[in-house]
Steps between C-alpha positions, in 0.01 A plus 500: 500500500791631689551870451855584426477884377269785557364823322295809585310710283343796560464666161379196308842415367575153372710335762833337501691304690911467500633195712792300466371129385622164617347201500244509704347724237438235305169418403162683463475872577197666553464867494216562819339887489293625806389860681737554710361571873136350338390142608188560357598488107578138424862509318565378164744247338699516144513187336868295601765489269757155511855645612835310493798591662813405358825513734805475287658166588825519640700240691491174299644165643492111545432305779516098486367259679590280641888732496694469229768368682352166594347408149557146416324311181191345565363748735235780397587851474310851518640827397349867607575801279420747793509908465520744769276702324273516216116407451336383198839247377554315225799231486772355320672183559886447342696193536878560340361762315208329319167582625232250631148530451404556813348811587404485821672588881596183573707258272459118691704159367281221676817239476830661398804355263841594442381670175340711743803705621589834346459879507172622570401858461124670566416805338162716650328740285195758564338762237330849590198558236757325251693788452809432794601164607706436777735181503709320790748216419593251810875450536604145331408194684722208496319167541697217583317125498749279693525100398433298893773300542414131412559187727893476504702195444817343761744289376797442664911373417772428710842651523815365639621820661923573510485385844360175402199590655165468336215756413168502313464806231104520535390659171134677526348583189155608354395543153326824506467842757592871492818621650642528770405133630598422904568112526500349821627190587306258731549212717148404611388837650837644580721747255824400437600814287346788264623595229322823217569425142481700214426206308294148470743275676750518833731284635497381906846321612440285799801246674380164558602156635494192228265189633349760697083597539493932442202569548215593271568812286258712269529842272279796524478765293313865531471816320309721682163299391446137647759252607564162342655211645693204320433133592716378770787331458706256755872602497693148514809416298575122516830398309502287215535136620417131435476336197452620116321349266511464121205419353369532078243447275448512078317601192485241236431512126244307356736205419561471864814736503680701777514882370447730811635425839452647864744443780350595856752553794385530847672522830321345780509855714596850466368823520733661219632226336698571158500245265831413230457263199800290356578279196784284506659721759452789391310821639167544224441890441117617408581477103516331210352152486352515836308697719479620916157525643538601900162441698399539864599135559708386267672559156443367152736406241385482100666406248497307172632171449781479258832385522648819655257493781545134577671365828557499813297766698457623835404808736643620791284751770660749748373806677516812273636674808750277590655352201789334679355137480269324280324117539482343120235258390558136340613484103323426211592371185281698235494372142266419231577152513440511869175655499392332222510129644249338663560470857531171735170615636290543174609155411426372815133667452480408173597137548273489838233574292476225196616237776175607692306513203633089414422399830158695524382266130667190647311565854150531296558201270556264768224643689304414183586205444421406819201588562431320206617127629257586779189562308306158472460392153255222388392338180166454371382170320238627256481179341384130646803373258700239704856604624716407756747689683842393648582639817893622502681681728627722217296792357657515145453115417122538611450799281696326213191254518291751517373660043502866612741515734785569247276810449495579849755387730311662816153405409612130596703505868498164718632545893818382519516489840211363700671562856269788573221241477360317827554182303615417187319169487204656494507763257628208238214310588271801459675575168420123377099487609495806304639402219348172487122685557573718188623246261243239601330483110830478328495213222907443443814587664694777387873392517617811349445845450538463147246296488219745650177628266473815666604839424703746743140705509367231700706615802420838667594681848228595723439607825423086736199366426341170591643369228824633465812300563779603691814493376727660768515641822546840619 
């Protein structure tokens, strides 16, 4: 209800009003008619009528944020198409000339990629009753996602310098990152030396002393986003010394026969050692029947077994910067009928073996057997038929006189030795009254076995009774 023109009319004339519109004068207008110079007549009111104001747009342009300048993948990123003036805008979004459907001020990227990157370009339109349109194209954008750099890797070599001096050639290096990359070179929290690379990898030369601690050294790397570090690394270079070792092992076929074989050689210390293979004498190159592996701590030789590859073989180890002297392992004689004999030690094993196994049988057979002279065994008379035994110092005559004893050899034992026995005496007398009380109804003497009624079912083992007789002691 703010005025913002004025008429009088004194004849009754319509009234008009000429003003120069902006846009404030945007929205309802009212046309208000009262008597002039008369409170006393209430004024009336036209009914409103909606009015737009359209400023041509002018002045179209991008603003990022966070700036363009310090994009990196990963992060989010919101783009403005501001105008210096206009009202009532519509927008366009282009990225390398195709258009996005966006239609809106702001174009956002919650988590950028390197697809990302390229030219962008808004475009802000307005119409005036759809018969003009106005139009203002922002200047190109270039959008650049940078890659972060990604933890860098140190590895280090040594080199014996003209002077005969000795240096370290510190190699940093990381896998991924926009250029330019500034490495730095660290020993604990200290910077030994910068260097800005137009590329992945750069190079740090540093003199050391052999046998000698350096210190603990580490790689960063930065490209304007966050820094990364590299493990750290100690910087000692120990010469190769002590002894080498040769060492192998096999594949076999299925009949037991040496195809495949790998030769290890080892020096007992060395930070760069550098390893040499030879046959019969002579130097072995990476090719043909045989094959190099070099690992951290040693090296690996394979090769078939044939004639060609068969004799004597050793290795040698030196430093790889210092080449001037070299400590060789112990010889080997390689052939197929070498490796395919059984050693003194699997015959020793083998042999160990079945003479344990003889003398673990043996062992339980005597065991057995005597545990079974010292189990009492009796015999029991079932029958009231007369017999008489003779007492002999000899078990095998006794069981001769004896029907089922040829059956039976150790159902019929007699002591042999009575020594154990508080007196011998006695027991024989024992052995008589016992005999005598169990043959006391027998009608004729029995002078030989042969001449005996009874059957070998008539004797039995048991467990003693009362009336069982004993025939020998434990």
């Amino acid at each position: 209800m703010k005025p913002f023109s004025e008429y009088t009319s004194l004849t009754g004339e319509i009234a008009s009003a000429n003003v120069v519109i902006n846009a404030d004068h945007e929205g309802q207008i009212v046309c208000k008619a009262s008597v002039h110079n008369n409170t006393e007549i209430a004024p009336t009111y036209s009914h409103s009528m909606n009015v737009t104001v359209i400023e041509p747009v002018e002045g179209a342009h991008i603003v990022t944020d966070p700036p363009h300048e310090k994009l990196y993948e990963g992060m989010a990123l919101a783009m403005l198409c501001n105008t210096i003036k206009g009202t009532h805008i519509r927008y366009s979004w282009f990225v390398n000339g195709l258009q996005v459907p966006n239609q809106n001020k702001a174009l956002t990227i919650h988590k950028t990629t390197l697809k990302d990157s390229g030219t962008y370009v808004c475009i802000a339109n307005n119409k005036l009753n759809s018969t003009r349109t106005f139009v203002s194209n922002s200047s190109a954008q270039i959008i650049i996602i940078k890659e972060p750099v990604s933890l860098p890797e140190i590895s280090y070599a040594v080199v014996k310098e003209p002077d005969g001096k000795y240096s370290a050639h510190i190699t940093c290096n990381t896998s991924r990152g926009s250029l330019p990359i500034t490495f730095k070179l660290l020993n604990h929290s200290d910077i030994i030396d910068t260097i800005v690379r137009g590329h992945l990898w750069t190079t740090f030369v540093v003199p050391i002393t052999l046998e000698k601690e350096m210190g603990l050294i580490q790689c960063q790397a930065d490209n304007g986003n966050m820094a990364a570090k590299s493990p750290v690394v100690a910087l000692e270079v120990v010469p190769v010394g002590g002894a080498v070792t040769l060492t192998y092992d096999y594949d076999m076929t299925p009949t037991f026969q040496v195809i495949w074989l790998r030769m290890y050689c080892h020096v007992e210390r060395g930070t760069f050692p550098l390893y040499h293979w030879f046959l019969n004498g002579t130097l072995l190159e990476d090719e043909g029947p045989v094959h190099m592996v070099t690992r951290p701590d040693d090296s690996v030789l394979l090769l078939v077994v044939t004639p060609i590859t068969s004799g004597y073989f050793h290795c040698e180890a030196t430093n790889s910067f210092d080449k001037t002297s070299s400590t060789p392992s112990k010889k080997f004689l390689i052939t197929k009928e070498v490796l395919n004999r059984l050693s003194t030690e699997v015959m020793g094993v083998v042999f160990g073996c079945f003479l344990f196994l003889v003398v673990l049988v043996t062992g339980c057979c005597l065991i057995g057997l005597s545990h079974k002279q010292k189990t009492p065994q009796k015999l029991l008379i079932t029958d009231t038929t007369e017999m008489s035994l003779v007492r002999t110092e000899h078990t095998d005559e006794v069981c001769r006189s004896v029907p089922f004893c040829a059956l039976s050899i150790s159902a019929c034992v007699l002591p042999t030795h009575f020594s154990h026995l508080q007196d011998e005496k006695n027991y024989i007398e024992d052995m008589d009254v016992v005999t005598a009380a169990n043959f006391n109804d027998s009608r004729q003497d029995v002078e030989s076995i042969d001449d005996w009624p009874y059957s070998e079912e008539d004797f039995i083992l048991s467990d003693m009774d009362e009336d069982e007789v004993p025939l020998s002691g434990s």
